[in-house]
C-alpha positions in Angstrom: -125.5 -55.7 53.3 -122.8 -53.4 54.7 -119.5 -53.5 52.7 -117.3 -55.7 55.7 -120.7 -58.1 55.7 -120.0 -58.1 51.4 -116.4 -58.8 51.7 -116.4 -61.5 54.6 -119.2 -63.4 52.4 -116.9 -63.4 49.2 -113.4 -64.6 51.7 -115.9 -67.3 52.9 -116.9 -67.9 49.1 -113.4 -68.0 47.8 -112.4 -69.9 50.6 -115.1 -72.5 50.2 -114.2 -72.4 46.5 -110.8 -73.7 47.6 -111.1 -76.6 49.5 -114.0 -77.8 47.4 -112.2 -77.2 44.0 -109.0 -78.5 45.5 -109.9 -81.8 46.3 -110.6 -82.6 42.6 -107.0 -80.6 41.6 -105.5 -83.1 44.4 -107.1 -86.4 43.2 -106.1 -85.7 39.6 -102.4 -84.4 40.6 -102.8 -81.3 38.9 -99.6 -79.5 40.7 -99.5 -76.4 38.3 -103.2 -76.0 38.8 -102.6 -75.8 42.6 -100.3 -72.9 42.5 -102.8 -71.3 40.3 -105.0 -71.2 42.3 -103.0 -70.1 45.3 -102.1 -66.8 43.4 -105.7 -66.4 41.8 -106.8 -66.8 45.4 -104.5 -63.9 47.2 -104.7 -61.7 44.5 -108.6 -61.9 44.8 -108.4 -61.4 48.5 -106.0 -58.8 48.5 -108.4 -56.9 45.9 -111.4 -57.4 48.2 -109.9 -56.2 51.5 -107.7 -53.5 50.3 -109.5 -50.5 52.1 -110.1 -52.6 54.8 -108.7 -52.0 58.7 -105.1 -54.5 58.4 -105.9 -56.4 60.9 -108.6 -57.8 59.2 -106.7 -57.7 55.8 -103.8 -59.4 57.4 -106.0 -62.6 58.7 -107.8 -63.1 55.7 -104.8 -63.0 53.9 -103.2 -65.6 55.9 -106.4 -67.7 56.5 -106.5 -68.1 52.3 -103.0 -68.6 51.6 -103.1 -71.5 54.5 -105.9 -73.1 52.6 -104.5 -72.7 49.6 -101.2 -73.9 50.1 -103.0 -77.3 51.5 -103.8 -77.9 48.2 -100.6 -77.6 46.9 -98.8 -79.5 49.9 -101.3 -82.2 50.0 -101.2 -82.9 45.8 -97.4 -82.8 46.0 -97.4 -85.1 49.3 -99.8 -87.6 47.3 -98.0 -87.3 43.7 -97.7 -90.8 42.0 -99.5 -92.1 44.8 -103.0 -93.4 45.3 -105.1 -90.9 46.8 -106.5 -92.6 50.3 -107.6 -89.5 51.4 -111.9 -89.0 51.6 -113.7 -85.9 50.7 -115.0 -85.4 54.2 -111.2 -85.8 55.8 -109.6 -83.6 53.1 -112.2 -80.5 54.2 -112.0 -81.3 58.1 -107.8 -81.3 57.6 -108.4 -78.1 55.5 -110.3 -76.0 57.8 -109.8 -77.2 61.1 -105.9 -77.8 61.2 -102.9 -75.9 61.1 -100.4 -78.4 59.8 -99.3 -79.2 56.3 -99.5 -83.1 56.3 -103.1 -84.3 55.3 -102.2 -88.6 55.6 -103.0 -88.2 59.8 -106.9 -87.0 58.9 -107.1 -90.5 57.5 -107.6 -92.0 60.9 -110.6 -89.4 61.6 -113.2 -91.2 63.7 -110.8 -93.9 65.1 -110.1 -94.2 68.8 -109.1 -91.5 71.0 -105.1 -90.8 71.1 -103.5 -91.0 73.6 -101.6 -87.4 75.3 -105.1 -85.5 74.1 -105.8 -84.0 77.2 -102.0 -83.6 78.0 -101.9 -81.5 75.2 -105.3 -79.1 75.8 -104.0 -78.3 79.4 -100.8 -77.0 77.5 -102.7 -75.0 75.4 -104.7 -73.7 78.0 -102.1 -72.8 80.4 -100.5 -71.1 77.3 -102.9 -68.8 76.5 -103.6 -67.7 80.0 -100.1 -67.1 80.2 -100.3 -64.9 76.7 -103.4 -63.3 78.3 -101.5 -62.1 81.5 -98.9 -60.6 78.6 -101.2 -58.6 77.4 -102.3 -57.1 80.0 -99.3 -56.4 81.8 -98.6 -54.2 77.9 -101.6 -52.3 78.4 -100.7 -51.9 82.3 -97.2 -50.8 81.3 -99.2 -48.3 78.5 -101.0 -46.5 81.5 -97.9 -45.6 83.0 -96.5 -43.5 80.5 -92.8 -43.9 81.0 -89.9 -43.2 78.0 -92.2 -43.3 74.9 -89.4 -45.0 73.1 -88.3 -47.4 75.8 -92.4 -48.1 76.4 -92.6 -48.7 72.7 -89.7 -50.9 72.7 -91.0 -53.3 75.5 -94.7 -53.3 74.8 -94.3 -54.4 71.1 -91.5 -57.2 72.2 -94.1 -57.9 75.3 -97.1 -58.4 72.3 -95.3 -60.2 70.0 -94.2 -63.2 72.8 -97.9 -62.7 74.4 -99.6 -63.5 71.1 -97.4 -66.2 70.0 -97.9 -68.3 73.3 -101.8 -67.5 72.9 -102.1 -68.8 69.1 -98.8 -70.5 68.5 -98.9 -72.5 71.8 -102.0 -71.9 73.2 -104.6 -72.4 70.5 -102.5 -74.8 68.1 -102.1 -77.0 71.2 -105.7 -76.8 71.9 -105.9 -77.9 68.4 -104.0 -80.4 68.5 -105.1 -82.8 71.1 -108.5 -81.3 70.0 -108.3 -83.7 66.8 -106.2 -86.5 68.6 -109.3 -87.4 70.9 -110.8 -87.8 67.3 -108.4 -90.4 66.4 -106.0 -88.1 64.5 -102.2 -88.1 64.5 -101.7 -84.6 65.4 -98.9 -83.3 67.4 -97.8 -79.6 68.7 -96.5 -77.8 65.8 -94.4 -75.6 68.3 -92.1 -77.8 70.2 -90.1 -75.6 72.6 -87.8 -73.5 70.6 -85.9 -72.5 73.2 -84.4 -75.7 73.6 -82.8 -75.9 69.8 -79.2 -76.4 69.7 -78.8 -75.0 65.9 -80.7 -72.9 63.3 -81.5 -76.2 61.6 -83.1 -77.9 64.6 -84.8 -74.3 64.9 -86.5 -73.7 61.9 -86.9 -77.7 60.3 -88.0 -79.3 63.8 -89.1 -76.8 66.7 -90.5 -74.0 65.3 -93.8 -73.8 63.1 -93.6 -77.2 61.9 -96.6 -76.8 59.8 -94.3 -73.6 57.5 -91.4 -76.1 57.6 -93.5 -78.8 56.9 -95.1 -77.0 53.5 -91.8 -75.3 52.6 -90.3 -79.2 52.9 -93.3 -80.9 50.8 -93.7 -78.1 47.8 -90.2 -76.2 47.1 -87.3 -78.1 48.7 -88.1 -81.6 47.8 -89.3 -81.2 44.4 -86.5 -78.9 43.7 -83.6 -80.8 45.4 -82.5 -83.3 42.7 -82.9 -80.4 40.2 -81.0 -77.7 41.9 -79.3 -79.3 44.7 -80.0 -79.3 48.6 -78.5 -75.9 48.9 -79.9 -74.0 46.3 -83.3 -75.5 47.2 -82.7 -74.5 51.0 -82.1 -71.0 49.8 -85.5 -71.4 47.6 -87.4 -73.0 50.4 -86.3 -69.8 52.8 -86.6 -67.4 50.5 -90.5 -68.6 49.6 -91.1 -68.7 53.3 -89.9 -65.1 53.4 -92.8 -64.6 50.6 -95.4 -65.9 52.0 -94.8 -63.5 55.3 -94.6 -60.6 52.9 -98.0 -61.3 52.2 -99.1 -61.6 56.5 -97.1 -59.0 57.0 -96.4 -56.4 54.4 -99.2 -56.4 52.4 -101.9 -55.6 55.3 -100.1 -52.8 56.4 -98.6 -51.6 52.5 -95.4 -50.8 53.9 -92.0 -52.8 54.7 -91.6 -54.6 51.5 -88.8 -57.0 51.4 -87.6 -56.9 54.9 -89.4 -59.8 56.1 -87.6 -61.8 52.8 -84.5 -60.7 53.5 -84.5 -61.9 57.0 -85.8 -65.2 55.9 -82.5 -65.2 53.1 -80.3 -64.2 56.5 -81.8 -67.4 58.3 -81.1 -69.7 55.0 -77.7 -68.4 54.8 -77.2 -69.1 58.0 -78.7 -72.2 58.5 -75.9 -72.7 55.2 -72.8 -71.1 57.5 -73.9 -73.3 60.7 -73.7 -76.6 58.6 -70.4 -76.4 57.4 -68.8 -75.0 60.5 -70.5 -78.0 62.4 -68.8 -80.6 59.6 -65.8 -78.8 60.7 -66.6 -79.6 63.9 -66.7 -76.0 65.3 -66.2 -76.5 68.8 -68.6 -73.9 70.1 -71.3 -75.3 68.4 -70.8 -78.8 70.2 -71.3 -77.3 73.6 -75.3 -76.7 74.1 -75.0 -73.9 76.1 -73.1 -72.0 73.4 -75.2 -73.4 70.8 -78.2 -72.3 72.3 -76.9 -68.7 72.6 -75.9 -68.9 68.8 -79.1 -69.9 67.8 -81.6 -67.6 69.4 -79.4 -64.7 69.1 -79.4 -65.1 65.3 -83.4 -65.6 65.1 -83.8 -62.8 67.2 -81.1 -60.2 66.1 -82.7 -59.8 63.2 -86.5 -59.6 64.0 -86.8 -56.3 63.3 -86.8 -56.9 59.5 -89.1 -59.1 60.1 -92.0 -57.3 62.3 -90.8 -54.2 60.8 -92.3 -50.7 62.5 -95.8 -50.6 60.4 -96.8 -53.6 60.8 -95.9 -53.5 64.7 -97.9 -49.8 64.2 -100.7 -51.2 62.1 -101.1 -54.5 63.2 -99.9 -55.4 66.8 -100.8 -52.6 68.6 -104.6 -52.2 67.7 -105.0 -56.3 67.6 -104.1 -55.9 71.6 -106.4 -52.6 71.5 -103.3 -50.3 72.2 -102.5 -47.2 70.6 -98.2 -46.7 69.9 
């Protein structure tokens, strides 16, 4: 067995080792145990893929803190509560859905929902529409224009093609995938564009399922302890964590960056709420709000895709060369 053969058999073992060890830790409430396991399980994959190519590093870092952080979501979501939640639906939610929230995979098997199909032809149409993205990068490649302006575009050009293509395309796919099954789900990207406030952004519109975990296992259990604030700032500064580990790690370079553009966003999100209980009168007009919205999650994106991982990462996963 070649080494990548060895090292994709022990991510599927730890990964197995997860969702099957997890159900018990959820059906005894074992919170501490959870997060335990979360770090014992990125740890072990970061150790197993460390000489690997970081692409492949990056999604099998991601893929294992996902499952892992299921466990932790789902015992904190089910905390004092009977668990009503079956084997078989806990290991369907935790490999085959994106989303934080385990209580819909309790209707698995029931009747079709309806807006299924609605939902696939978004999905579709989405990732034909990432597709088209990338090639129109590798097109724009071929040319050889301004290195730096071609650099510029093509990384900006990747970055919206693979969002609509996974974000969109696939998690829509997903989504009314599993409601034809009688599940719950719904698009865990609900056009961003259209948020009227960093708060609507980030809690509502974008990656519902990261807002959904940060929610369930840092800012609700820490809220009556710390306050809302302080837990906001806890909640954004974990998220900004966890994309250390997707985006720094793989590629062993921009430490800290994407954290501190996640504490920029909290602090934000902070500024925005009091100027808006002033009733800051730009903020009550849409258009302006919109502006001040995606200006401030894009401004800063740079710290957050910082130039190795764009380099390492989004380059070679479209098959370009910066």
């Amino acid at each position: 067995m070649t080494p990548l053969l060895l090292h994709l058999f022990y991510f599927a073992l730890i990964n197995l080792a997860v969702m099957l060890e997890g159900y018990f830790i959820i059906k005894e409430q074992m919170i501490f145990q959870s997060w335990l396991m979360l770090a014992v399980g990125i740890i072990g994959i970061h150790l197993i893929f460390e000489f690997e190519h970081p692409v492949l590093r990056m999604l099998a870092l991601i893929a294992t803190t996902f499952t892992a952080m299921k466990v932790v979501a789902v015992a904190e979501s089910y905390k004092g509560k009977k668990l009503t939640l079956k084997f078989t639906q806990w290991t369907v939610f935790a490999g085959g859905w994106a989303g934080m929230r385990a209580q819909p995979f309790e209707t698995l098997g029931a009747k079709p929902l309806a807006g299924a199909w609605r939902m696939i032809g978004f999905g579709i149409s989405r990732v034909a529409a990432g597709a088209v993205l990338i090639l129109l990068a590798h097109g724009i490649v071929s040319i050889q224009i301004n290195t730096g302006l071609t650099y510029i575009l093509v990384s900006a050009i990747l970055l919206v093609g693979f969002s609509l293509i996974l974000h969109f395309g696939m998690l829509g796919i997903s989504a009314g995938t599993w409601r034809l099954k009688g599940v719950n789900t719904y698009l865990l990207f609900k056009s961003p564009a259209k948020s009227t406030s960093l708060t609507e952004f980030w809690s509502k519109r974008w990656n519902v399922a990261f807002s959904e975990m940060t929610s369930i296992t840092i800012f609700r259990p820490l809220r009556n302890r710390i306050g809302g604030a302080a837990a906001l700032m806890v909640a954004f500064i974990f998220s900004g964590i966890l994309h250390e580990i997707a985006l720094s790690v793989p590629v062993n370079a921009g430490y800290g960056l994407p954290t501190l553009y996640f504490i920029i966003q909290g602090s934000l999100v902070l500024v925005e709420r009091a100027l808006m209980k002033n009733k800051v009168s730009f903020l009550q007009d849409k258009v302006y709000a919109r502006i001040w919205t995606l200006f401030w999650v894009i401004a800063p994106m740079p710290l957050l895709f910082h130039e190795q991982f764009i380099k390492q990462v989004l380059w070679p996963l479209a098959g370009l060369r910066p």
